[in-house]
N, C-alpha and C positions, 0 to 999 in steps of 0.2 A: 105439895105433900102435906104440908104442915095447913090442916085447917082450926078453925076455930072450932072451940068447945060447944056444942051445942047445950041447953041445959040440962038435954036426957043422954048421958052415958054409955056409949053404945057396950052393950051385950058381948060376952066372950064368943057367943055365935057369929052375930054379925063381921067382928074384929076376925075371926076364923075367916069367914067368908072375903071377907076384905085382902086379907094376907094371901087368899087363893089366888084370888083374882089378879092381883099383883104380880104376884110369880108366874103366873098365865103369860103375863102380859111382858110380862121381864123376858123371859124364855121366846117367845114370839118375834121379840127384838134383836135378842141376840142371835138367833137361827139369821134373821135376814140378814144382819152382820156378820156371822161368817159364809154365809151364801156370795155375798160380797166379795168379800176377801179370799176367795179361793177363787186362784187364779186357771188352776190346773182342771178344773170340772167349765167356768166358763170359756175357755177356748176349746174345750169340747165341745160344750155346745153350739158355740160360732161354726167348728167345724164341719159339725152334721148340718148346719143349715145352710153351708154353703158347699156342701156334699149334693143336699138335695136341689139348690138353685143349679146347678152344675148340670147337674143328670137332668134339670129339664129343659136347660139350656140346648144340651147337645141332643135330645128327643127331638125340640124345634129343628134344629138348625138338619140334623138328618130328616126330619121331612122336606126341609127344603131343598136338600139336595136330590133328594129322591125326586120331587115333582118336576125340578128342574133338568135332571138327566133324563126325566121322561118326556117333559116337552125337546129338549134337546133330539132325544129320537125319534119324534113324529116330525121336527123339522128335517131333518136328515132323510126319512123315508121319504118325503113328498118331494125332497129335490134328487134323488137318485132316480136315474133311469129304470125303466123294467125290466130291461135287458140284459144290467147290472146285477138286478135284483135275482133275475132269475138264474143267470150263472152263479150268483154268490147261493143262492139255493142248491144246485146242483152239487157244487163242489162243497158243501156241509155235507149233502148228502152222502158223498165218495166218501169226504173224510170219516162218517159213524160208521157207513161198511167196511169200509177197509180196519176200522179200529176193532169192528166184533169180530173181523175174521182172524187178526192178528191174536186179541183173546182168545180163541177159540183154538189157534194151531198153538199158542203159549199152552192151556190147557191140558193139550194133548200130548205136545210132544215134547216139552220140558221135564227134563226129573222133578221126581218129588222134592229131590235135594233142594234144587237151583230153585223152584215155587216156592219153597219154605223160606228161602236167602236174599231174593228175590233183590231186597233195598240193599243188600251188602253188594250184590252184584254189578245192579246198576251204579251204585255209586264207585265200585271197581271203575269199571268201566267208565264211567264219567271223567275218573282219574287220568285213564288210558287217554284220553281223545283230550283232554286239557296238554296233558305232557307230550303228546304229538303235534299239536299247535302251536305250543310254547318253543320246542326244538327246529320247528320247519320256519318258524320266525326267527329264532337266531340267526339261523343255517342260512336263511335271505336277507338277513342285518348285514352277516360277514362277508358275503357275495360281492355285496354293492359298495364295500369300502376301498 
């Protein structure tokens, strides 16, 4: 900081310009030090970049398993019989008719009411067939004792 005296005097300009600069440079310094020290914005940012390493990790790793379950099913078809093949055909096929026609008589012959409720019912019901399984399994616990 401390230089020697040149024999020309610097100028209240220059001296102005000097003191700018400085404070420039001072202010520059200190920014990187508290960039530094703040701990709470850099583990944020560690965060988002191991947000983004993450998400393209798991992009790779799902293509792979996509490729993989797809070679998985080309081996699969070439060792299955055709005969196989084709009853497993048929019987998708029963199972989508039999499923539009089941829509189709829901559709028509259900109230509006039980259509509207539809999830409260079935899950009724689900209840029903849970609690008649649960009791017909006692009921065959206390049998056999």
């Amino acid at each position: 900081m401390n230089q020697p005296h040149d024999k020309q005097t610097a100028g209240p300009g220059e001296l102005r310009a000097k003191v700018e600069r400085t404070r420039h440079d001072l202010g520059e310094t200190v920014e990187a030090l508290v960039a530094k020290t703040d701990v709470k914005a850099r583990a944020q940012e560690k965060a988002v970049a191991i947000k983004g390493q993450t998400a393209t990790k798991a992009a790779e790793l799902s293509e792979q398993a996509v490729a993989k379950a797809t070679e998985a099913a080309h081996v699969l078809q070439d060792k299955v019989p055709d005969q196989v093949k084709g009853k497993a055909a048929a019987a998708t096929g029963q199972v989508k008719a039999a499923a539009g026609q089941a829509t189709d008589v829901w559709q028509d012959k259900a109230p509006e009411q039980v259509r509207n409720r539809r999830t409260a019912f079935l899950a009724g019901g689900a209840t029903l067939v849970v609690a008649y399984v649960l009791v017909r399994r006692k009921r065959k616990q206390g049998s056999e004792v």
